[in-house]
C-alpha positions as a Markdown table, in Angstrom:
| # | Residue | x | y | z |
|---|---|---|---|---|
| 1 | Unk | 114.6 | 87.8 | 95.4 |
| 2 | Unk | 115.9 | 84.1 | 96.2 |
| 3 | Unk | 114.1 | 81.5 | 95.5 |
| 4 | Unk | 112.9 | 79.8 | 98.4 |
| 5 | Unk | 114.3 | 76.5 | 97.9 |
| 6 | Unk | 117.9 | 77.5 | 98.7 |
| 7 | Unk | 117.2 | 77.6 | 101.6 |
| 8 | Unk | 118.5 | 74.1 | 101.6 |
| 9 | Unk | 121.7 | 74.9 | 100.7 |
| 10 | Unk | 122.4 | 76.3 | 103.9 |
| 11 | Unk | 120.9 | 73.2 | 105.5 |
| 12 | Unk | 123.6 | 71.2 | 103.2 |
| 13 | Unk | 126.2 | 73.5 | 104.1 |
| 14 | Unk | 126.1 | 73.5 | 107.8 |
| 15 | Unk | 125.9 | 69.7 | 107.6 |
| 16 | Unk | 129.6 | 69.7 | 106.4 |
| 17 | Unk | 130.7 | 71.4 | 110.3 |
| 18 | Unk | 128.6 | 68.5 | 111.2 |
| 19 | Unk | 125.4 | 70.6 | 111.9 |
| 20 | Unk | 121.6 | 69.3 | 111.5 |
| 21 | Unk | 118.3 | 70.8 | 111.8 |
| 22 | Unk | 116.8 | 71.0 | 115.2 |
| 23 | Unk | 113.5 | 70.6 | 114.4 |
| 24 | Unk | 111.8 | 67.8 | 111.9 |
| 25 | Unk | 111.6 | 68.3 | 108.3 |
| 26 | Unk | 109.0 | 66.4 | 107.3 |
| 27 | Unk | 105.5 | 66.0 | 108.7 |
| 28 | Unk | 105.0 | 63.2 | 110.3 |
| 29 | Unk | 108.1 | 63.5 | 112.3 |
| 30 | Unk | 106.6 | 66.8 | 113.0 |
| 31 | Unk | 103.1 | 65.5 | 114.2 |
| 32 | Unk | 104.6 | 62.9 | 116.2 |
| 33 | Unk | 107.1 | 65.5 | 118.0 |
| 34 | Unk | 103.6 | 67.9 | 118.5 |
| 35 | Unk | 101.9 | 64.9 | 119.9 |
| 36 | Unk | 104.6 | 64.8 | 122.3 |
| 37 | Unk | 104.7 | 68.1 | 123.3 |
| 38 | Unk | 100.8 | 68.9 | 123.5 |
| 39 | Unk | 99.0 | 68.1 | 126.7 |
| 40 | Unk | 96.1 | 65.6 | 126.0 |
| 41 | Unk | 93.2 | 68.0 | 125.8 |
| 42 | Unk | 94.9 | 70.1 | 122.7 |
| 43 | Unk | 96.4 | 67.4 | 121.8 |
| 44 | Unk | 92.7 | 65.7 | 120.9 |
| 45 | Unk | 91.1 | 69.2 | 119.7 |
| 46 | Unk | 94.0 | 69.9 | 117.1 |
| 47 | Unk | 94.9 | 66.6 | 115.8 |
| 48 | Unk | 91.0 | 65.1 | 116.3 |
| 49 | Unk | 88.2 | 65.0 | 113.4 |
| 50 | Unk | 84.7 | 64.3 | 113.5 |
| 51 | Unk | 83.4 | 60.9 | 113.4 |
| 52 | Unk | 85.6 | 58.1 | 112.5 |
| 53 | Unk | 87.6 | 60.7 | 110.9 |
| 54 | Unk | 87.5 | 59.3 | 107.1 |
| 55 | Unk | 86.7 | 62.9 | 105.8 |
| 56 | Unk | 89.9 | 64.1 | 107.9 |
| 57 | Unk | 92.1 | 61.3 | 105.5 |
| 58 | Unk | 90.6 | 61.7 | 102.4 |
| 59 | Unk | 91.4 | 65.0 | 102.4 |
| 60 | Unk | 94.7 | 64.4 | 102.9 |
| 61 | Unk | 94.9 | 61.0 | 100.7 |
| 62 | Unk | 92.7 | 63.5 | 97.7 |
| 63 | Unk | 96.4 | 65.1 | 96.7 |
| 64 | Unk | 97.8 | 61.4 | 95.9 |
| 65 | Unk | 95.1 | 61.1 | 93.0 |
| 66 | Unk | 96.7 | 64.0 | 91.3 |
| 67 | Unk | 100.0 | 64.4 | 89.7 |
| 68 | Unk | 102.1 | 67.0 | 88.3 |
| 69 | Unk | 102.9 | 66.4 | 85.0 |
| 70 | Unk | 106.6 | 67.5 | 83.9 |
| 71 | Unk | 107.7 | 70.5 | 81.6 |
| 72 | Unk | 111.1 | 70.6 | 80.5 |
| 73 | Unk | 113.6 | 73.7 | 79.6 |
| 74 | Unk | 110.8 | 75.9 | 80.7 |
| 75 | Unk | 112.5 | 78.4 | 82.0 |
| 76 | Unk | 112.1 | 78.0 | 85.6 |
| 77 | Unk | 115.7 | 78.8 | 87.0 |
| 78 | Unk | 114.3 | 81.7 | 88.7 |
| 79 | Unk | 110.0 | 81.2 | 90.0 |
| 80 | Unk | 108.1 | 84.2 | 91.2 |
| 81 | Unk | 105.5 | 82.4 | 93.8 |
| 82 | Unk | 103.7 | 86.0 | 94.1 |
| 83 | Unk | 99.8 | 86.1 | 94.0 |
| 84 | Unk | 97.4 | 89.1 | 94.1 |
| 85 | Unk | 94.7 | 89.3 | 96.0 |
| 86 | Unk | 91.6 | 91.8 | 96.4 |
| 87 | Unk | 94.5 | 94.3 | 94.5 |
| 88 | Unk | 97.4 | 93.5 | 97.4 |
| 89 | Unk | 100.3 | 91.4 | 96.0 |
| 90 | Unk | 101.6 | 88.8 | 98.4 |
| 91 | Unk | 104.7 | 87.5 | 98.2 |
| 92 | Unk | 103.9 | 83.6 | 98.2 |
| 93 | Unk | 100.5 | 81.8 | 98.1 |
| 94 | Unk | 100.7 | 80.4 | 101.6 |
| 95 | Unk | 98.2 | 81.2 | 104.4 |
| 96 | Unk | 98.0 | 80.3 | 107.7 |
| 97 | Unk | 94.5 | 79.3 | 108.2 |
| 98 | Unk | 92.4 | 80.1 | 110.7 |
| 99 | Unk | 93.2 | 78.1 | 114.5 |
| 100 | Unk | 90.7 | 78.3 | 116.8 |
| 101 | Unk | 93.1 | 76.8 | 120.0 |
| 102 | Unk | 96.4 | 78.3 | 118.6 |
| 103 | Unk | 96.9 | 80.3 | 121.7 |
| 104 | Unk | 97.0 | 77.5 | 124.0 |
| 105 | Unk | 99.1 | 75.3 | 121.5 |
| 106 | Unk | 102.6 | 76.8 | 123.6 |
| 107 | Unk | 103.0 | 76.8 | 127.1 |
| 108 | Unk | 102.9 | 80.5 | 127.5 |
| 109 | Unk | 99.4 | 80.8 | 126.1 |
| 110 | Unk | 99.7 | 83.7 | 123.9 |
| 111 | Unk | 100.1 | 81.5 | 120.6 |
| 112 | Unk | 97.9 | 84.0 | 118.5 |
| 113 | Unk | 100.6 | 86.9 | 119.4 |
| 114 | Unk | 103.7 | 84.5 | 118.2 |
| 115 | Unk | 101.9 | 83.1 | 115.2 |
| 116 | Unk | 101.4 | 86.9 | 114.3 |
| 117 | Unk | 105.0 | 87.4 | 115.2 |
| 118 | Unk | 105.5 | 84.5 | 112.9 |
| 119 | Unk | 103.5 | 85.9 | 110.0 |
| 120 | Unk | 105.4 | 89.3 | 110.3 |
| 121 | Unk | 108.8 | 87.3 | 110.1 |
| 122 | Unk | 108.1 | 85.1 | 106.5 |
| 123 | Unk | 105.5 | 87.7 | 105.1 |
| 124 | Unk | 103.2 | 84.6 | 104.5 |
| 125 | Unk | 99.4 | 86.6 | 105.9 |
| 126 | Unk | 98.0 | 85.1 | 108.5 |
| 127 | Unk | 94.1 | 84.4 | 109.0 |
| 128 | Unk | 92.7 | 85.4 | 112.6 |
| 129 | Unk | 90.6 | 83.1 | 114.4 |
| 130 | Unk | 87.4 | 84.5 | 116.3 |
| 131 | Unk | 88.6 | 82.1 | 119.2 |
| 132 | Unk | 91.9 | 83.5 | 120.3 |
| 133 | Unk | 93.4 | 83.9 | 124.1 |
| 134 | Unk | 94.8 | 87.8 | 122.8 |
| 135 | Unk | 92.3 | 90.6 | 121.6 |
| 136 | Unk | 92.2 | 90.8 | 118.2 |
| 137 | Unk | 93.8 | 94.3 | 118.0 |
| 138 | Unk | 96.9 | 92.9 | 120.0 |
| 139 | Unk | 96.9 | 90.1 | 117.8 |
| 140 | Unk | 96.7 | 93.1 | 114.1 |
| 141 | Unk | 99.6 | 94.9 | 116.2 |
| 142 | Unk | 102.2 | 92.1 | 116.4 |
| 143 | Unk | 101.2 | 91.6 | 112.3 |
| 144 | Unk | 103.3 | 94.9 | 111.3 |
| 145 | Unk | 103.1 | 94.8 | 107.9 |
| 146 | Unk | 102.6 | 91.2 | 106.8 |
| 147 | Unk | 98.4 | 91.8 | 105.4 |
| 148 | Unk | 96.1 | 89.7 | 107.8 |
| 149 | Unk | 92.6 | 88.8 | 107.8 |
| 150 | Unk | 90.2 | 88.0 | 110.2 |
| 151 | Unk | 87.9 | 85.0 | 110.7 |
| 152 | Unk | 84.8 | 85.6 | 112.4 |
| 153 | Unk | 82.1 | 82.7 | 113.5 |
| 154 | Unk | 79.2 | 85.4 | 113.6 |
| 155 | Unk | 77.2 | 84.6 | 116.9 |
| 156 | Unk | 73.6 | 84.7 | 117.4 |
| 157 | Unk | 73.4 | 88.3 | 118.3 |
| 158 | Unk | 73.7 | 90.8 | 115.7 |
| 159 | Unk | 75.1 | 93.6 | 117.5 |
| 160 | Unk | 77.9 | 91.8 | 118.7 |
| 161 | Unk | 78.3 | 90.5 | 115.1 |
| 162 | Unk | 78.6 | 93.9 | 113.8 |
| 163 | Unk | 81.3 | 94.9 | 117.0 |
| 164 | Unk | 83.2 | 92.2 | 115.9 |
| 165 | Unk | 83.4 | 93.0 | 112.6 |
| 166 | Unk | 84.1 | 96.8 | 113.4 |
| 167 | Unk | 86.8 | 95.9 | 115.8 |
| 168 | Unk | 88.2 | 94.3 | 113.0 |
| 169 | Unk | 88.4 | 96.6 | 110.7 |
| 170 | Unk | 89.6 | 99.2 | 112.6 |
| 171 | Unk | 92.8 | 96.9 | 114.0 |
| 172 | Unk | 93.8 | 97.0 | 110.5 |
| 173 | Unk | 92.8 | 93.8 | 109.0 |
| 174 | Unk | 92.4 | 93.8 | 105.4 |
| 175 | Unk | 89.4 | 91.1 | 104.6 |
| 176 | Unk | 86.7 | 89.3 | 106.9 |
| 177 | Unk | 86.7 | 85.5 | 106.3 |
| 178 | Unk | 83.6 | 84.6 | 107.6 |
| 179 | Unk | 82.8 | 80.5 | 108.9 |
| 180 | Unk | 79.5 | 79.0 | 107.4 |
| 181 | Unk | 80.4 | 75.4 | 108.6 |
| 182 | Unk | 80.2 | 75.9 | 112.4 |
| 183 | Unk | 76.4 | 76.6 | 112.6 |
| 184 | Unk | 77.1 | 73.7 | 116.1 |
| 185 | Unk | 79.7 | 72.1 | 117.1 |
| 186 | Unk | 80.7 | 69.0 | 115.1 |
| 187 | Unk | 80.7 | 65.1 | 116.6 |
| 188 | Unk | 84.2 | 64.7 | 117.9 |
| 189 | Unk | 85.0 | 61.7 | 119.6 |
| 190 | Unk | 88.7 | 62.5 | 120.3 |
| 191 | Unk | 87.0 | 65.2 | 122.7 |
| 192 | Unk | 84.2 | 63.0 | 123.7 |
| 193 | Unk | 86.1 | 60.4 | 125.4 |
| 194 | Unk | 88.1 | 62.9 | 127.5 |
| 195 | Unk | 85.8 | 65.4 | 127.6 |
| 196 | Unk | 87.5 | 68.4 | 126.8 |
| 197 | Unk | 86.3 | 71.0 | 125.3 |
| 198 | Unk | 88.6 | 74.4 | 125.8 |
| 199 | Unk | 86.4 | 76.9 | 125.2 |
| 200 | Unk | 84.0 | 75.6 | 127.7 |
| 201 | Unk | 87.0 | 76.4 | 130.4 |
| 202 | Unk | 87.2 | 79.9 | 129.3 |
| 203 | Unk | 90.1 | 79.5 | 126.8 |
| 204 | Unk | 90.5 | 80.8 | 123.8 |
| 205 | Unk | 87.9 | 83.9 | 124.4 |
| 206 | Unk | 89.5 | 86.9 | 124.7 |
| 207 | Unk | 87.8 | 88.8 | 121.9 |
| 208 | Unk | 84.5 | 87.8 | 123.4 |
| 209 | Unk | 85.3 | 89.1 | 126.8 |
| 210 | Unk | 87.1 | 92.3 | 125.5 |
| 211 | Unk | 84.5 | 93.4 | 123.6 |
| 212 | Unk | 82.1 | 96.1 | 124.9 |
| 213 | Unk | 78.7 | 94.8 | 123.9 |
| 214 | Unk | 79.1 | 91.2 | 124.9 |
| 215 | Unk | 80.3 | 92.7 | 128.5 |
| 216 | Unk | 77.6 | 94.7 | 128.0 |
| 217 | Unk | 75.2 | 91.8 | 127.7 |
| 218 | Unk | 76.5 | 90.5 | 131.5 |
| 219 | Unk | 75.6 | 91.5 | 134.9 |
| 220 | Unk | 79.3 | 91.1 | 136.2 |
| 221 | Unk | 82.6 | 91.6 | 134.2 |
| 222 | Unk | 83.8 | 88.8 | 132.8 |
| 223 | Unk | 87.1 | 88.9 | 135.4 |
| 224 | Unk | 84.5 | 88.6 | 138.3 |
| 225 | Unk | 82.2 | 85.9 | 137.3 |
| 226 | Unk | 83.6 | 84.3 | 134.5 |
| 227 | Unk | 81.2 | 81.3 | 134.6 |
| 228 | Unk | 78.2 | 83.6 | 133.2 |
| 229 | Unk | 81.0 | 84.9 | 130.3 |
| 230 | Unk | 81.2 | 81.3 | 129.2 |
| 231 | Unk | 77.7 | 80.3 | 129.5 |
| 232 | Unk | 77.0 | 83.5 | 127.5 |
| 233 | Unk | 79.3 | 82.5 | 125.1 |
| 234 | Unk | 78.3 | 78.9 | 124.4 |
| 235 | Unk | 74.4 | 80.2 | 124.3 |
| 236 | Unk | 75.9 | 82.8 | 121.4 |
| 237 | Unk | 78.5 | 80.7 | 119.9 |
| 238 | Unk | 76.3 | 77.4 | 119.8 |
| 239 | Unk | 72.7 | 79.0 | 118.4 |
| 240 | Unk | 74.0 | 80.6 | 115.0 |
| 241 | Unk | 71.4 | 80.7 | 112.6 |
| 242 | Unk | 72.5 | 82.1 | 109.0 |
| 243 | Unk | 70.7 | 81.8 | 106.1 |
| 244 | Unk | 71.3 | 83.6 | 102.3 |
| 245 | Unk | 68.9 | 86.2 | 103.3 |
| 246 | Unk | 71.4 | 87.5 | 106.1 |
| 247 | Unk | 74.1 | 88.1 | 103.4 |
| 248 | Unk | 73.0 | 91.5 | 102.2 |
| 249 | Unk | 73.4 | 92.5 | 106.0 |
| 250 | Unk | 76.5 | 91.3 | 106.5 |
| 251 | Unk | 77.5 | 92.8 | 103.4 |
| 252 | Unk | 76.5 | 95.8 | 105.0 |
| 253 | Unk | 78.6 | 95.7 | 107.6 |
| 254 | Unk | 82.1 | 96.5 | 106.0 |
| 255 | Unk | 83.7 | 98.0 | 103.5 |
| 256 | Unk | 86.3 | 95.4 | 103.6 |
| 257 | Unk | 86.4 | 92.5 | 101.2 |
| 258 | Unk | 84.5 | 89.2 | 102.5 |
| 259 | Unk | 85.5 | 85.6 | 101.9 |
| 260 | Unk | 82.8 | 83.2 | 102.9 |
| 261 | Unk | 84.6 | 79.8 | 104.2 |
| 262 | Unk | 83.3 | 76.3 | 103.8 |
| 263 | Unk | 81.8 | 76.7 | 100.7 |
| 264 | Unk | 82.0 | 73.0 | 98.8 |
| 265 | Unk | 79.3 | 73.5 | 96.6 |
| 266 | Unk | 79.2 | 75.0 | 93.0 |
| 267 | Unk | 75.5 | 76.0 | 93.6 |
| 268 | Unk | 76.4 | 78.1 | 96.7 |
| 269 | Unk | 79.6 | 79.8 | 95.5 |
| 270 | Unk | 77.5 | 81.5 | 92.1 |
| 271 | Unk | 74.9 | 82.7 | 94.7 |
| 272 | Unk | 77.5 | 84.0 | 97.1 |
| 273 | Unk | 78.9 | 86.1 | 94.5 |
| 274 | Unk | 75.6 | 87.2 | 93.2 |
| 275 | Unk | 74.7 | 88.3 | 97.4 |
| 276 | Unk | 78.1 | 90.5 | 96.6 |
| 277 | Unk | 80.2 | 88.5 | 98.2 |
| 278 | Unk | 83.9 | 89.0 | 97.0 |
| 279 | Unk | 86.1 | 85.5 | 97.2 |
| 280 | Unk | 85.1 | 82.1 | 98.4 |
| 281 | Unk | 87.0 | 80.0 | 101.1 |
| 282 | Unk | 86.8 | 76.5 | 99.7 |
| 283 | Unk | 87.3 | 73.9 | 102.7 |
| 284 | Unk | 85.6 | 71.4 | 104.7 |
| 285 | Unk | 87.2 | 72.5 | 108.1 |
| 286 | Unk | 89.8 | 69.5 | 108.0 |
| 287 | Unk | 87.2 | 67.3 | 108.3 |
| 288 | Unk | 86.8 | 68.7 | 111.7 |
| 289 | Unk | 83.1 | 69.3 | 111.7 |
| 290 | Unk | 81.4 | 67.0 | 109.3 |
| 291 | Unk | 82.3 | 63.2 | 109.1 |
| 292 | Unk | 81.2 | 61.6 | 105.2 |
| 293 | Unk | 81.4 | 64.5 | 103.6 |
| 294 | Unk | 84.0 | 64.7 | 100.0 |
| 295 | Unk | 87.4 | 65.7 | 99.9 |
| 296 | Unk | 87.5 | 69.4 | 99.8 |
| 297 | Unk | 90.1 | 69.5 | 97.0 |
| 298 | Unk | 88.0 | 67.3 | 94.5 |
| 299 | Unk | 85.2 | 70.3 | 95.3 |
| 300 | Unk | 87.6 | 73.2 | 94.3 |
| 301 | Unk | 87.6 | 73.1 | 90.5 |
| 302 | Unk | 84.0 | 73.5 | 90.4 |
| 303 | Unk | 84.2 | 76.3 | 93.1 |
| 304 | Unk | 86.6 | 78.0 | 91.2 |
| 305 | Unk | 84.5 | 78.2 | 87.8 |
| 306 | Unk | 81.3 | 79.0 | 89.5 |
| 307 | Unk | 83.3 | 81.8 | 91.3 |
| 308 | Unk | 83.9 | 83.7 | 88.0 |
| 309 | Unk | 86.7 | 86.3 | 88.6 |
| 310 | Unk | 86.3 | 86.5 | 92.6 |
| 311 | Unk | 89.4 | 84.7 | 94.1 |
| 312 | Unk | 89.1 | 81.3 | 95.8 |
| 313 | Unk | 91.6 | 80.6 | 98.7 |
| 314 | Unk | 91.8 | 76.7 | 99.4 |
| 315 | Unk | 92.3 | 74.8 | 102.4 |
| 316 | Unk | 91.8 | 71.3 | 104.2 |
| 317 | Unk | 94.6 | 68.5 | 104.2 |
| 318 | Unk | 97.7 | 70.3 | 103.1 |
| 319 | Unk | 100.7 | 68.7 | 104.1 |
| 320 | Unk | 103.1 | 69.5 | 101.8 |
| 321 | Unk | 104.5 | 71.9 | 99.2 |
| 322 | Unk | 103.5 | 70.0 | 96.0 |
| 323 | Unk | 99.5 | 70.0 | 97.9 |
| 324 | Unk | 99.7 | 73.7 | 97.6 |
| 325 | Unk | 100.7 | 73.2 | 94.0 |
| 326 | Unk | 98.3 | 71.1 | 93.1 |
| 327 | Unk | 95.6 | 73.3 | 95.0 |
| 328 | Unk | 96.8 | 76.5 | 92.9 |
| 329 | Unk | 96.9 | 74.0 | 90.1 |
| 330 | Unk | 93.1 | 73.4 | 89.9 |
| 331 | Unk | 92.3 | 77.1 | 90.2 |
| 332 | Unk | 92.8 | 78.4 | 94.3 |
| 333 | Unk | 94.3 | 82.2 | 94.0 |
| 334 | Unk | 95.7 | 81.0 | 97.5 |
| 335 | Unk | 96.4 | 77.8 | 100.0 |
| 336 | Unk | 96.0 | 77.9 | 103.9 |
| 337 | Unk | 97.4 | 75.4 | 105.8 |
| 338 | Unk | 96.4 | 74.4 | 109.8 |
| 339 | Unk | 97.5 | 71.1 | 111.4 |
| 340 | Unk | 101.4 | 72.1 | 110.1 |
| 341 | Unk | 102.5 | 75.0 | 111.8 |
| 342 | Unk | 99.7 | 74.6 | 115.0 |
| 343 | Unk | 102.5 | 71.6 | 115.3 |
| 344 | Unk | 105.5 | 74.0 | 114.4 |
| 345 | Unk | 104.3 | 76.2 | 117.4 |
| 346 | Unk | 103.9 | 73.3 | 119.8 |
| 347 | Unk | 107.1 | 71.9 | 119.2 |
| 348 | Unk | 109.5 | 75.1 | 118.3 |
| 349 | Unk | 107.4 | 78.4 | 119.2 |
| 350 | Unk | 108.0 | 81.4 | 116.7 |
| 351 | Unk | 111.0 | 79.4 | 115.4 |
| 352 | Unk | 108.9 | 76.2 | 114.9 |
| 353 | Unk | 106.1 | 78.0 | 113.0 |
| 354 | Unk | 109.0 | 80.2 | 110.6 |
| 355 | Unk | 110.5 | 76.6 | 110.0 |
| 356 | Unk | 107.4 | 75.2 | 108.8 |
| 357 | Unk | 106.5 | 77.7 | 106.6 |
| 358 | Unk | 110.1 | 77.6 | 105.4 |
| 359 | Unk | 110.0 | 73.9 | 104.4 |
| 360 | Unk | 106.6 | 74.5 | 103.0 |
| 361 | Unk | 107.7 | 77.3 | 100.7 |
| 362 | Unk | 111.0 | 75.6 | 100.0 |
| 363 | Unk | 109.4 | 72.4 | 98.8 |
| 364 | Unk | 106.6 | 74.5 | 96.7 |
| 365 | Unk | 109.4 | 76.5 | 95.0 |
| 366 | Unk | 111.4 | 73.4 | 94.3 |
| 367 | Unk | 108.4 | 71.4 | 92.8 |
| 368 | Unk | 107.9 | 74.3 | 90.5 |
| 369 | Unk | 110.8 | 74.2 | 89.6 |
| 370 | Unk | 111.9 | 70.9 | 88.7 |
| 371 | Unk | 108.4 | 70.0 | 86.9 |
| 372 | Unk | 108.9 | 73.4 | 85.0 |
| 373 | Unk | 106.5 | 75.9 | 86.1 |
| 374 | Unk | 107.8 | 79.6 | 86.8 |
| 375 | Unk | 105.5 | 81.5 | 88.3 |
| 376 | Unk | 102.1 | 80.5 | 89.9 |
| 377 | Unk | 100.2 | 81.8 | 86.7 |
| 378 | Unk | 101.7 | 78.9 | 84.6 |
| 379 | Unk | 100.1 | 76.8 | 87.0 |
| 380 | Unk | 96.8 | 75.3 | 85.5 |
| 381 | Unk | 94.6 | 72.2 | 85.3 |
| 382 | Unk | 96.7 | 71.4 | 82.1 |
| 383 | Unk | 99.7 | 70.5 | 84.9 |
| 384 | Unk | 97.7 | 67.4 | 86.0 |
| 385 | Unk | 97.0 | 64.1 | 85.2 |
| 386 | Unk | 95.2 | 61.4 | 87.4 |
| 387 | Unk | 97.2 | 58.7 | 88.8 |
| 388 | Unk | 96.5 | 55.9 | 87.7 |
């Protein structure tokens, strides 16, 4: 298989006939071309964090204080980027994290279905939000077969809990990722001042109002009076109430392996795997729902020794192919990233999200390469110093 950063070479190449990229390759032309092409309400939800948003930048400033540190005549003319997870082999580390307005991020509204198409195109899996404008089994369809998983924010009703989950599973998603760090909805002031709030329109709900027991839960369908389907949502969605004791019954609920996301805390990952819980989900939601909080990348080392064996997939402020080294680096079996290809989309549809992940992979292959690490497994918390 090539390695993923030649892909530059046919950048290079076509620059000769006088040929350039059409869309940006970096990421803050990217998220400047996305602000442009957004409207202002998704605009605000995607690119927005809670509070004044320092969470949301340390995140992404967390990467600077760590730097790879070089290997020469290792061998690394030819990487292998391939990771194994839950005993599937994936071809590259990458994940596209879970969106919960990536269907209304393109004009059409249906940007679930093309970041599935997306996933199926590159092979790199993609995670399933709860809040998506296309059923969940349309959405496993247009995977073919690039592995996905879905990520479930379990409402306050435990039959629809376990419809979701079911539904799931029998779409042919391989793992249920499920969202501890959404018991309410965070302090956004991006969405305060304009007061905007998708969901609330009836956006973004389509496994909610597709699913039999939630319908069954209303005195109209949701197509006649879909008011009541978003008031019932918002009374579901905004009451969770989770605790460690409801672990065994989620457990319960699948066969299927379950990651739990938003786990920061040492403490919480050893009892999560002790519950039976199989991987952890290290992230802090971008700094999307809690303002103050640390950088979820100086959590992950910790994470990753209390989780043992169990694999830990990493997200929160990726930008950049040597992030995701850094992240598999300190221990993650796997890195998800957001904000990029939600911009991809906006800007360049399927093509803009395949681009994305191309410049992502391109510039993880070529960090590898240069700084002398082969495959993934090489990587280790040996390969990085602070900066001083």
């Amino acid at each position: 298989m090539a390695n993923h950063g030649d892909w530059q070479f046919g950048i290079y190449l076509e620059g000769l006939t006088g040929g350039k990229p059409a869309l940006p390759m970096d990421y803050a032309t990217l998220e400047a071309a996305a602000a442009d092409a957004m409207s202002t309400e998704v605009w605000s939800y995607v690119a927005g964090g809670a509070g004044d948003e320092h969470t949301q930048r340390a995140n992404v400033t967390a990467f600077t204080r760590w730097g790879l540190m070089p290997r020469m005549l290792a061998g690394a003319a030819e990487r292998d980027l391939s990771v194994e997870l839950f005993g599937q082999r994936f071809a590259t580390p990458l994940m596209l994290a879970p969106v919960g307005v990536i269907g209304i991020c393109e004009p059409e509204g249906h940007g679930d279905l093309t970041t599935a198409r997306a996933s199926a195109a590159t092979g790199v899996p993609m995670i399933a939000s709860t809040l998506s404008q296309d059923p969940m089994e349309d959405v496993a369809a247009a995977l073919g077969d690039t592995p996905g998983w879905f990520q479930l924010y379990p409402p306050n009703d435990r039959e629809l809990t376990e419809s979701l989950v079911r539904r799931a599973e029998a779409a042919g998603f391989t793992a249920i990722v499920i969202t501890l760090d959404t018991l309410t909805l965070g302090w956004r002031p991006r969405d305060l001042a304009i007061a905007s709030f998708p969901q609330l329109k009836g956006l973004c709900l389509a496994n909610y109002t597709s699913d039999p027991v939630f319908r069954s839960r209303l005195s109209a369908p949701p197509e006649e009076d879909p008011q009541a389907a978003v008031g019932l949502w918002a009374m579901l969605f905004g009451n969770q109430s989770l605790s460690w004791d409801d672990l065994a019954w989620l457990r319960s609920l699948t066969s299927l392996p379950i990651l739990l996301k938003g786990i920061c805390s040492p403490d919480d990952a050893r009892r999560a795997i002790d519950a039976g819980i199989d991987g952890i989900h290290c992230s802090t939601h971008g700094g999307r729902q809690a303002n103050g909080g640390l950088p979820a990348l100086d959590c992950l080392p910790e994470v990753v020794d209390a989780a043992g064996d169990a694999p830990v997939v990493f997200d929160s402020g990726v930008r950049g192919g040597a992030d995701v080294v850094k992240a598999l680096a300190m221990g993650a079996r796997a890195v998800a990233v957001g904000r990029p290809y939600a911009y991809g989309l906006a800007v360049g549809g399927q093509a803009g999200i395949e681009h994305v992940l191309k410049c992502l992979l391109g510039e993880t292959d070529l960090t590898m390469a240069i700084n002398g690490y082969p495959t993934v497994g090489a990587l280790t918390r040996d390969a990085l110093r602070p900066v001083r």
